[in-house]
N, C-alpha and C positions, 0 to 999 in steps of 0.2 A: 554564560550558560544558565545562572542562577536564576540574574536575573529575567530573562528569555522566560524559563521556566515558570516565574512566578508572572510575570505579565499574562501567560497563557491564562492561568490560573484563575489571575484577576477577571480577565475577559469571559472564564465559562461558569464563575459561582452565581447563582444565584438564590440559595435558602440564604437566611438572615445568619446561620451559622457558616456556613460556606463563607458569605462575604468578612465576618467576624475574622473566619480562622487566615486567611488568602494575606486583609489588612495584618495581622498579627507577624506572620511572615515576612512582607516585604519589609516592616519596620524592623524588625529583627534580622535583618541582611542590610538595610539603611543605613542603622544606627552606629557601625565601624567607620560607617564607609565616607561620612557629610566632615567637610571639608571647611576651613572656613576663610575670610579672608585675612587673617591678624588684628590688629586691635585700632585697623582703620574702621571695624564695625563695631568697636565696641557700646554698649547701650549701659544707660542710668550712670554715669561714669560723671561722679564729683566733678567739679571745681573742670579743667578743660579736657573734651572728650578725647581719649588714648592715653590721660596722661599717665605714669606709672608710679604716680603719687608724691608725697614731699611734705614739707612742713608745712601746712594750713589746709593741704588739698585730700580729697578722699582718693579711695584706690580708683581703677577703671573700671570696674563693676564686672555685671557681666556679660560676654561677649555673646553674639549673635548667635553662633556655634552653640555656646553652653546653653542660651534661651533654649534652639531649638532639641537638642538633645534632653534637656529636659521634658518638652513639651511632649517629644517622641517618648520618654521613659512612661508616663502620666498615663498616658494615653493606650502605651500597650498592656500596663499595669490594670486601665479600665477594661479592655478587651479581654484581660485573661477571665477577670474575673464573671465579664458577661460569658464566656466559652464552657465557664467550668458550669454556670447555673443550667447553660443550655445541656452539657454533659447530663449533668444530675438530670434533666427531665427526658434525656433520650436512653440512659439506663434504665431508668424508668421505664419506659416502652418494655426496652429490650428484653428486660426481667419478668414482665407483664405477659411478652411473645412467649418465652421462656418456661412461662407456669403452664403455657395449654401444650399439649406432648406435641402438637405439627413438627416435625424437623427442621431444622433451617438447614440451608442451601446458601453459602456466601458464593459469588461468581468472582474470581478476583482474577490476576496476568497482570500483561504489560500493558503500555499505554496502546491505544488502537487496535488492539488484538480483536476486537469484534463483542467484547461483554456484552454492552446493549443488547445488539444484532442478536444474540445467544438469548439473553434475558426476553425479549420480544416474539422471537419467532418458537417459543417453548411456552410465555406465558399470551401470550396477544395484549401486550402491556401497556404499547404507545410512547415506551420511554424514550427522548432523544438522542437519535441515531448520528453522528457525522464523521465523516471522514476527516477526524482533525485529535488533535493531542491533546490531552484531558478534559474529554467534552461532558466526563461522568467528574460532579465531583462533590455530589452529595446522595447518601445511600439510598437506594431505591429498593422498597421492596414488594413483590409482589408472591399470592399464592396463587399455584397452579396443581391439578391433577394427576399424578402418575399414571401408568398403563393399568395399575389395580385398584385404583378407584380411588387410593388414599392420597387425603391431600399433604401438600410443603409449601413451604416459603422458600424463595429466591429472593437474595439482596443482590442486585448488581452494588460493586464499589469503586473506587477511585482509581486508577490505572497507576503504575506501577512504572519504576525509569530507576537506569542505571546508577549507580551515585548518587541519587535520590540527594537533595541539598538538605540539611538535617536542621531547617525551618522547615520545611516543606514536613520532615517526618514526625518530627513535633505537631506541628499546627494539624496535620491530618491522622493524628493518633487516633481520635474519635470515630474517624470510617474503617480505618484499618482491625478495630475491636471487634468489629462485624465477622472479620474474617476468623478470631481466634473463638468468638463465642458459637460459631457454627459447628453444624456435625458433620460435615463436607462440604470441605472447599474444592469446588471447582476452578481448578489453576486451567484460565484460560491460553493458549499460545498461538500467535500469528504465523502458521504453517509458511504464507506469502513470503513471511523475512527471511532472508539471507540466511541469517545465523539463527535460527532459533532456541537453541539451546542455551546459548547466552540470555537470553531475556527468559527461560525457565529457570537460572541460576541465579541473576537479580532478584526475580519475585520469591525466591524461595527465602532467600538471604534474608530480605526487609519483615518477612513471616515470620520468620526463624525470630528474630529480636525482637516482634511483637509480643511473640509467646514468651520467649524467656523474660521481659519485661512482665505481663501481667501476672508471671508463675503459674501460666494455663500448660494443658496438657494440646499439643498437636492435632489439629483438625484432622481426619482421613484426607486425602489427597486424591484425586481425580483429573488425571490432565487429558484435556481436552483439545486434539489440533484443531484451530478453526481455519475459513479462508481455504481451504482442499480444492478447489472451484480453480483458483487463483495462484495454487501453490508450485512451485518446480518439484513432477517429478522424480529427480533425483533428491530435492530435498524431503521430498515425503518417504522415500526408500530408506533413507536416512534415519530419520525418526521411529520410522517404524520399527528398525532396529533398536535402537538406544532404548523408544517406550513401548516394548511392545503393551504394556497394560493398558495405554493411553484408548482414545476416543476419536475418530478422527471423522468431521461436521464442515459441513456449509450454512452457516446461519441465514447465508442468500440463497442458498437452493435447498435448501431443506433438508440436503444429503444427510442420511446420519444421526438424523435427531432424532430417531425412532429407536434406534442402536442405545442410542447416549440415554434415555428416558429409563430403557429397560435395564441399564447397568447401575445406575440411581436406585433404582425400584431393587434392585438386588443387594445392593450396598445400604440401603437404609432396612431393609427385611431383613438382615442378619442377625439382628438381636432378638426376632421374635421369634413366640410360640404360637403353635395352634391350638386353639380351645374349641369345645362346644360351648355354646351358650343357649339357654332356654329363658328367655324374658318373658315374663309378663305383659298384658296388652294395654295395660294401662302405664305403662315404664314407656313408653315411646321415646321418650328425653337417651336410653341408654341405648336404645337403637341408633339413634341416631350419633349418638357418641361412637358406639361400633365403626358405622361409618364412615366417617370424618377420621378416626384415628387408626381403624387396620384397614386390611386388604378383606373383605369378604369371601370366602371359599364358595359356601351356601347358604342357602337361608329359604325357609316354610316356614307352613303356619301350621301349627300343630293345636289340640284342645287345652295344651296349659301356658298356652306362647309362642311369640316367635323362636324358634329354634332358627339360631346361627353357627356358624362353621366359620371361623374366621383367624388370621392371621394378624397378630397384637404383639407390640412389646411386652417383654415380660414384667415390666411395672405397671401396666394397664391392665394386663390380663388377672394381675395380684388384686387391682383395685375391685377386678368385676367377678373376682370368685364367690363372689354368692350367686351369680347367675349359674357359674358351670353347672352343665347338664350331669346330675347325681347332686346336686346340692342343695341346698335349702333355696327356694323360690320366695321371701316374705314382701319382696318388694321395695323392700328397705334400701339404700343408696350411700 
């Protein structure tokens, strides 16, 4: 099954990381496992080959086995350390995403549950779509608009599998980071399957040890049925009981994603406040910060500015309290 799994793996990576971490894997499931043929292979072997040594002769050196186990140590030893530089430059991004207030949106679930399909027909992304087992396996992100104007980022990430082989959750430590540094994970689920709650229970599990690993605090949680198109009404009856908080979408029909948008827009809104604000006309740069980072109420043009009405987290709205309306106007930023 391991292997299985990591052949999939092999065949859908394609960033230079992806390929990096898939090789890193399979050697790391290999390397128990190579066999060798006894000391009828043995190489550099003194005086006659296999011999187990003696007065004038050297030992048998070393065996084909040990060559190649070495060569495999070397090699995954180069890899780590290519993974880690690549680490360090995608933290880097992340922390970069991180400084502008956008929210981030991780779209995570099981394998095939429809991420793409979700990520796509929410941002018009173009990401690769397939009806196949880890066809995601390098993080995609893309921003898109809520119902109130304010923009997010969505990262679709790596699909999710029971037993998950623990090369596999190593080597894909770095997409799964996506998930704990987000302010809402979208736990996607394959409504279609049989058992779906089992595969909410797996992705929860491998989350769960992410977090308790980086000592991060729990993403909000958003479960999302997809596939409803497709699903056994009894098993949507089901669910619906168990979740009732849940979301339940068609990423092929569109069912739902109107629903699912405006429950976002309400779950990312909960930390703000509403202010006035009265900008100046030559401040255009914090108009457009307004924006980009709240929901807008209203907005005129008044003789000392735009006056805005709008909906901000309350570390944003901290930032632009020289604009509040009753405050000093100097322009200053």
């Amino acid at each position: 099954r391991t292997a299985l799994i990591l052949d999939i793996f092999a065949q859908h990576a394609t960033s230079r990381e992806g390929k990096a971490q898939v090789s890193l894997a399979q050697m790391e499931y290999m390397l128990p496992r190579l066999r060798g043929w006894g000391e009828a292979l043995s190489r550099q072997a003194g005086g006659r080959a296999g011999s187990n040594g003696g007065v004038g002769l050297r030992g048998p050196g070393e065996t084909k086995i040990e060559t190649d186990r070495r060569r495999i140590r070397e090699r995954m030893a180069r890899l780590r350390r290519e993974i880690k530089g690549m680490k360090q430059a995608r933290d880097t991004k992340r922390h970069r995403r991180r400084a502008t207030p956008v929210p981030s949106i991780a779209i995570a679930g099981y394998t095939n549950a429809g991420k793409s399909s979700l990520l796509n027909r929410i941002t018009g992304a173009g990401v690769l779509v397939q009806n196949a087992l880890f066809a995601t396996l390098d993080p995609t992100t893309r921003r898109a608009e809520l119902p109130d104007g304010r923009m997010v980022v969505f990262t679709d990430t790596v699909g999710f599998v029971r037993h998950l082989p623990t090369q596999l959750v190593e080597a894909f430590r770095s997409t799964l980071e996506e998930v704990v540094d987000s302010e809402l994970l979208l736990h996607v689920v394959d409504g279609s399957d049989p058992f779906p709650l089992k595969q909410i229970e797996a992705v929860r599990m491998v989350v769960n040890d992410v977090v308790v690993e980086q000592n991060a605090e729990h993403p909000r949680e958003l479960v999302v049925i997809n596939k409803i198109d497709a699903a056994d009404p009894v098993v949507l009856t089901e669910l619906h009981h168990a979740l009732p908080e849940a979301v339940f979408v068609s990423a092929l029909t569109g069912e739902g994603i109107d629903e699912l948008l405006t429950r976002i827009m309400e779950i990312i809104a909960e930390g703000d406040v509403e202010v006035t604000l009265v900008v100046p006309y030559q401040r255009g740069d914090v108009v457009s910060r307004v924006h980009a980072e709240g929901a807008v109420v209203h907005e005129e043009y008044t003789e000392s500015g735009t006056r805005i009405v709008v909906r901000l987290p309350a570390s944003i709205a901290g930032e632009l309290s020289e604009f509040a309306e009753g405050g000093t106007h100097d322009g200053a930023a």
